[in-house]
C-alpha positions as CSV (number, residue, x, y, z in Angstrom):
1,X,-55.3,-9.0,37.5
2,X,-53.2,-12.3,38.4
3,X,-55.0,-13.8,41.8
4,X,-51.5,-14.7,42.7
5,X,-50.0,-11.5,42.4
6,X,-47.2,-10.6,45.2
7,X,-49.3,-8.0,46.3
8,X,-52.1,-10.2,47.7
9,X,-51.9,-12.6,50.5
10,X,-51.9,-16.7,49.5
11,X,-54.5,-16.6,52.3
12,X,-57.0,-14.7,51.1
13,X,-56.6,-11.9,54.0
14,X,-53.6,-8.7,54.9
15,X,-53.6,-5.4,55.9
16,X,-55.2,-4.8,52.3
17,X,-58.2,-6.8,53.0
18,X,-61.4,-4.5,53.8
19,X,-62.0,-4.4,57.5
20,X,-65.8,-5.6,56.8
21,X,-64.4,-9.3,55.5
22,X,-62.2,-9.4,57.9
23,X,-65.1,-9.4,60.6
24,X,-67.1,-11.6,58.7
25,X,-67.7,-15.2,60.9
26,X,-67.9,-17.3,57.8
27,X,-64.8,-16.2,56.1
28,X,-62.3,-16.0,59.1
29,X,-63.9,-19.6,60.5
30,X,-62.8,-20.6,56.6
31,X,-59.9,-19.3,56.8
32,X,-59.3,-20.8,60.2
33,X,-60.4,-24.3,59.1
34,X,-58.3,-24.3,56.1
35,X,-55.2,-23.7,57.7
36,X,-55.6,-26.3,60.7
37,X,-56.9,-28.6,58.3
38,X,-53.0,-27.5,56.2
39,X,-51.4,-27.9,59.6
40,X,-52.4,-31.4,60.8
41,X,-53.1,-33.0,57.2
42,X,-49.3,-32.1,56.9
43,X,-47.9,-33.3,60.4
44,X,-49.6,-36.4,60.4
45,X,-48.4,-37.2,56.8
46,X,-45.0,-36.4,58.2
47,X,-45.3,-39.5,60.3
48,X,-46.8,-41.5,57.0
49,X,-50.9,-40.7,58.9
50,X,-53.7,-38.7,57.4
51,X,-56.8,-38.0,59.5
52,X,-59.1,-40.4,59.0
53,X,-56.6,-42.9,60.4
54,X,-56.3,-40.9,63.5
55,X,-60.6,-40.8,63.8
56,X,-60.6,-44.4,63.2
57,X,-57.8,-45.3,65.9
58,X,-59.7,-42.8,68.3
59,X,-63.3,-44.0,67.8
60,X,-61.7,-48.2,68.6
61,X,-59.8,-46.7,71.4
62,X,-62.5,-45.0,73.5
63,X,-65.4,-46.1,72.4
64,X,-64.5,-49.9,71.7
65,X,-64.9,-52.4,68.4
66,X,-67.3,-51.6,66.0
67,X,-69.0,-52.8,62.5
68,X,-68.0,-50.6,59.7
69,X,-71.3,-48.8,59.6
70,X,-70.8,-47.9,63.3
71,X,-67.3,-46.8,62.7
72,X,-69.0,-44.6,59.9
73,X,-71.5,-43.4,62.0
74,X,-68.8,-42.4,64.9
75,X,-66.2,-40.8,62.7
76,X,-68.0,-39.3,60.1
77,X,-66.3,-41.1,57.2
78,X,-68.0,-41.9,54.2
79,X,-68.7,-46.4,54.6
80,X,-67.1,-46.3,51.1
81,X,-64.3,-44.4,52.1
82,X,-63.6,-45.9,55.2
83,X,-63.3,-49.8,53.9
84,X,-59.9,-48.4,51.8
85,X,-59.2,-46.7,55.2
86,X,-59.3,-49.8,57.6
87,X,-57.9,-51.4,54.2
88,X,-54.8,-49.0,55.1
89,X,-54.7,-49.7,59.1
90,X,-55.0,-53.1,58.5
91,X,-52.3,-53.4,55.7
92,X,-50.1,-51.9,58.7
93,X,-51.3,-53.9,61.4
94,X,-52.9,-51.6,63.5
95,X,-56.4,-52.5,63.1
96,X,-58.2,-56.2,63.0
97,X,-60.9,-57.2,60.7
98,X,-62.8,-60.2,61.6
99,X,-66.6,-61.4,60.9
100,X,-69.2,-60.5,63.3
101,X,-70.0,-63.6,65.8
102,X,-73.4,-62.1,66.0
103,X,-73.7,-61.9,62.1
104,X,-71.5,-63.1,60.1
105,X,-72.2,-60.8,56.9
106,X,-71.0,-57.9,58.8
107,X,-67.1,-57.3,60.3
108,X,-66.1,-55.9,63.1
109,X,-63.1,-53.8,63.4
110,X,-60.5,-54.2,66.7
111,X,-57.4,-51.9,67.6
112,X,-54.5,-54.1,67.7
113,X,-51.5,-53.6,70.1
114,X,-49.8,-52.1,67.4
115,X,-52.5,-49.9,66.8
116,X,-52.0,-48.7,70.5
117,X,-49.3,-47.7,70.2
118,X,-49.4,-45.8,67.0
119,X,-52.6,-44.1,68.5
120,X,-50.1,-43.2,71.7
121,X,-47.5,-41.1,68.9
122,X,-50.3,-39.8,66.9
123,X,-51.8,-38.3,70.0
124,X,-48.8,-36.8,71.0
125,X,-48.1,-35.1,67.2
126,X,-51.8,-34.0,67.3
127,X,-51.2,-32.3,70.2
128,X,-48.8,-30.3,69.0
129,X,-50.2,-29.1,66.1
130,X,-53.0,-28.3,68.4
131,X,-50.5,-26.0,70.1
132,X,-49.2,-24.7,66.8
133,X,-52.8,-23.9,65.9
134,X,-53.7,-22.4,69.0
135,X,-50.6,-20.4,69.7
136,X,-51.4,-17.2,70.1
137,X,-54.5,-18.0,72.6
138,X,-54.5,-18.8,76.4
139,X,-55.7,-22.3,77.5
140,X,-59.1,-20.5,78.9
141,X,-59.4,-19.0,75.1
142,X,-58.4,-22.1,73.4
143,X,-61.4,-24.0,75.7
144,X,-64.1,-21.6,74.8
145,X,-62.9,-21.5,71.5
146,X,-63.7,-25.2,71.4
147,X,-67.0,-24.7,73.1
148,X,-68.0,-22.2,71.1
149,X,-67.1,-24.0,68.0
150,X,-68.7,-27.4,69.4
151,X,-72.1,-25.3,69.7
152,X,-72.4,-24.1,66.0
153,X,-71.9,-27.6,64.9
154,X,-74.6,-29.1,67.7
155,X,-76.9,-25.8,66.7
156,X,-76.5,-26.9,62.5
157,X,-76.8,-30.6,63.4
158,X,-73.3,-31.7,62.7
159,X,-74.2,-31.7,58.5
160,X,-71.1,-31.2,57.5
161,X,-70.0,-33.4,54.6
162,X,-66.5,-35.0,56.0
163,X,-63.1,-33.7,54.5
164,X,-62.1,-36.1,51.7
165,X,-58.5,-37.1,52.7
């Protein structure tokens, strides 16, 4: 039988899935994280982003300038993978890279005014995919959905390998 039969779902679930999957916390939280991770990957290419541009403008923004390990270490992006990313940000003039006055083998990485301000439209796209994603649920659900999701990934220490993209 052809996976990609018209009879069965793209996403893996229908009224023909068995109840018993359905239920099951690791499938529908898959499930869920694919298609927000569908839905955002897509909107912010739509304004020429991805996400790891948007963790790296967050991180500078509120929690200040940081060494690339620190940035790492705050965003969850691989060092290696993160130089092409400030690579990227700085290509477009959103991020600074300048040597560490403290030590000079290491850079440190500032938002630039430009940065700002791309940061100020991403946040505004990314909240509405957030309301796309969230649609059908109340702002009380969406909340303890958060919270509840927040605590399985405190509980399992956070080790989750970050999305390549």
């Amino acid at each position: 039988m052809n996976p990609r039969s018209t009879d069965m779902p793209h996403t893996g679930d229908g009224p023909l899935t068995p109840d018993r999957l359905r239920r099951l916390p690791s499938r529908v939280l898959g499930i869920a994280a694919a298609h927000a991770d569908q839905l955002v990957s897509a909107g912010l290419a739509a304004a020429d982003a991805r996400k790891w541009h948007y963790a790296v403008l967050v991180a500078l923004h509120d929690l200040g300038p940081a060494s690339q390990a620190t940035l790492s270490r705050r965003t969850g992006i691989y060092r290696s993978d993160l130089v092409a990313v400030i690579n990227e940000l700085t290509s477009r003039g959103l991020v600074e890279r300048a040597p560490d006055p403290t030590d000079r083998r290491r850079n440190v990485i500032t938002m630039s005014p430009a940065g700002r301000g791309a940061l100020d439209r991403l946040d505004a796209l990314v909240a509405a995919l957030q309301d796309d994603l969230l649609a059908p649920l109340a702002e009380p659900e969406r909340e303890q959905l958060v919270e509840l999701l927040a605590r399985l990934v405190d509980h399992h220490g956070g080790r989750v390998a970050p999305p390549a993209g």
